[in-house]
C-alpha positions as CSV (number, residue, x, y, z in Angstrom):
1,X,100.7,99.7,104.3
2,X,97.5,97.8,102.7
3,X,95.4,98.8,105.5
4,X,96.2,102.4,104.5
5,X,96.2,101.9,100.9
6,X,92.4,100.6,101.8
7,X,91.8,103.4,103.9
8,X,92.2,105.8,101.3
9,X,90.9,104.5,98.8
10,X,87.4,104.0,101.2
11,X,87.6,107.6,102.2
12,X,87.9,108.4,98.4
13,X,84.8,106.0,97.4
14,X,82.7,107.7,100.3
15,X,84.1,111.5,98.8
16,X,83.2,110.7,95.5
17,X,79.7,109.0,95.9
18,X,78.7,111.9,98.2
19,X,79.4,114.3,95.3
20,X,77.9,112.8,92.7
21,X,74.5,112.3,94.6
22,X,74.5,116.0,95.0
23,X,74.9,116.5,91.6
24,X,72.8,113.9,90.6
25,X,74.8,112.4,88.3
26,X,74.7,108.8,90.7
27,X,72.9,106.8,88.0
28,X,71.3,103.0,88.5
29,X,75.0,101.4,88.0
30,X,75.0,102.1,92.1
31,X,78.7,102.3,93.2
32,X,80.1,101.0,90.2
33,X,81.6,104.7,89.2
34,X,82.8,105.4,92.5
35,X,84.4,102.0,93.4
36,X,86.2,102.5,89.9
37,X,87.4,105.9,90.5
38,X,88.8,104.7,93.7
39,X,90.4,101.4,92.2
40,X,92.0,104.1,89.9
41,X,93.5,106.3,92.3
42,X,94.6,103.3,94.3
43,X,96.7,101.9,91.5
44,X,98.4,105.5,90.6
45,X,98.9,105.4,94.1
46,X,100.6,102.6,94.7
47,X,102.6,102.9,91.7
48,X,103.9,106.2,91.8
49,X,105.2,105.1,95.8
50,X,106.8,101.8,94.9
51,X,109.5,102.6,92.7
52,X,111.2,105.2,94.2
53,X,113.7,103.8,96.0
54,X,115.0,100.9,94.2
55,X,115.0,97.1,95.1
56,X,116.9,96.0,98.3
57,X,117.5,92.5,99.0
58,X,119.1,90.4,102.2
59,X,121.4,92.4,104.7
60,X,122.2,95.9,104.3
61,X,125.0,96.5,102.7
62,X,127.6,98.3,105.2
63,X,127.9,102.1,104.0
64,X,131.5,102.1,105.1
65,X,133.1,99.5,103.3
66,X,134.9,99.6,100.4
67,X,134.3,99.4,97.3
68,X,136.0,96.2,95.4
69,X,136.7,96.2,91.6
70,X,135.4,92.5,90.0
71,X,139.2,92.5,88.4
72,X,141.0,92.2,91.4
73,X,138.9,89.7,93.4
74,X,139.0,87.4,89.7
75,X,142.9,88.1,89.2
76,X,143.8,87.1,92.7
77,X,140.8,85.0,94.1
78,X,142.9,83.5,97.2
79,X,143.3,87.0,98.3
80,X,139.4,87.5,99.3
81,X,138.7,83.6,100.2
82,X,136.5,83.7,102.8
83,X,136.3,87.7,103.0
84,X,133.2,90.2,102.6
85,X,132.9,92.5,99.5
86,X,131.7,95.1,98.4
87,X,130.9,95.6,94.5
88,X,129.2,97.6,91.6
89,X,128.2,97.0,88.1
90,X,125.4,95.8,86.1
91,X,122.7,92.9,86.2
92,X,124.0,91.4,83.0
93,X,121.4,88.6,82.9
94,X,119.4,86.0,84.9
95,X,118.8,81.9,85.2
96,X,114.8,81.3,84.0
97,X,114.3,80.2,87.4
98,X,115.4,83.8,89.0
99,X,118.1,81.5,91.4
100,X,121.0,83.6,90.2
101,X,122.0,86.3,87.9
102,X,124.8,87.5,86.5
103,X,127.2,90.4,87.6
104,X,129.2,92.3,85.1
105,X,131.8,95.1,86.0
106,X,133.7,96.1,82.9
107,X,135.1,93.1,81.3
108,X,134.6,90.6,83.9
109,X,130.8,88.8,84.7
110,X,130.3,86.2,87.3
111,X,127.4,84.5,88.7
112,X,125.9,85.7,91.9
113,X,124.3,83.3,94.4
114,X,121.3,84.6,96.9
115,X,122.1,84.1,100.5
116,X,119.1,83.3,102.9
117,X,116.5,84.9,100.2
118,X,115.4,84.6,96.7
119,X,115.9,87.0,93.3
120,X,112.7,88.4,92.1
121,X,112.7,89.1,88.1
122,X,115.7,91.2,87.9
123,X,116.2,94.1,84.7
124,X,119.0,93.7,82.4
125,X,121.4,96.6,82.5
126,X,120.0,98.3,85.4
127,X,123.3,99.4,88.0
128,X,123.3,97.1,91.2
129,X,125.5,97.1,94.1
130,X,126.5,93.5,95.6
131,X,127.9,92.9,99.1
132,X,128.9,89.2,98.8
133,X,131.1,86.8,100.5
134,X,133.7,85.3,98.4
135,X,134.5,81.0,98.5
136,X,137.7,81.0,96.1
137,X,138.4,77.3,94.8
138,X,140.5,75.4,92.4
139,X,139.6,77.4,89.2
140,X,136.2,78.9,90.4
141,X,135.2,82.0,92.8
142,X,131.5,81.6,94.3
143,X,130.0,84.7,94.8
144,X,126.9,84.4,97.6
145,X,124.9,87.6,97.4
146,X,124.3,88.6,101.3
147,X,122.8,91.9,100.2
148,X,122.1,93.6,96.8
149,X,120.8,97.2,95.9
150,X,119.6,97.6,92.4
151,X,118.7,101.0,91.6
């Protein structure tokens, strides 16, 4: 994608310099005009492509599994030990060093644990989907993130 990204913006540069020359309007700064024109469009760009779809991390998540309310794997956790899940709620918050973050759906929040990848800086309140595998122990449920969507 940066190849193309630099593609367009050299065909841009080239456009625009060849314009102003005919117009005379290419002063003594050289390509200074042109080559900032271009860095210009570049950035709007790449910004208006990039957030469109969200952020997806690890695996996709399956698009026929269930859905599992954060109640019901916290009221019975020996029920999912060891089983997949599907869930959705809200970032609620992350560590300082981006290792975890925390998962809230309704009055339940857990901490949720990256499998195989790391958390980039993740938004407070933004919705996110978690497909996780659950390790239920004496008094604790680990969540390990296999795949997240945060819209």
């Amino acid at each position: 994608m940066r190849a193309c990204v630099f593609g367009l913006l050299l065909a841009i540069d080239e456009r625009y310099t060849e314009m102003m020359k005919r117009k005379r309007l290419f002063s003594r700064m050289g390509r200074v005009p042109a080559v900032t024109f271009a860095l210009v469009m570049g950035v709007v760009f790449v910004t208006g492509c990039g957030s469109a779809g969200g952020t997806k991390l690890g695996v996709d998540i399956p698009p026929d599994a269930e859905v599992v309310e954060l109640a019901s794997v916290v009221e019975k956790p020996a029920a999912y030990n060891g089983k997949k899940v599907v869930m959705k709620g809200v970032i609620d918050g992350q560590c300082p060093a981006l290792c975890e973050f925390f998962f809230k759906d309704g009055l339940h929040k857990v901490t949720i644990f990256p499998q195989g990848y790391k958390f980039p800086k993740l938004t407070k309140g933004k919705p996110v989907t978690v497909y996780a595998q659950v390790t239920a122990g004496e008094g604790q449920v680990v969540f390990s993130a296999l795949g997240v969507n945060v819209e």
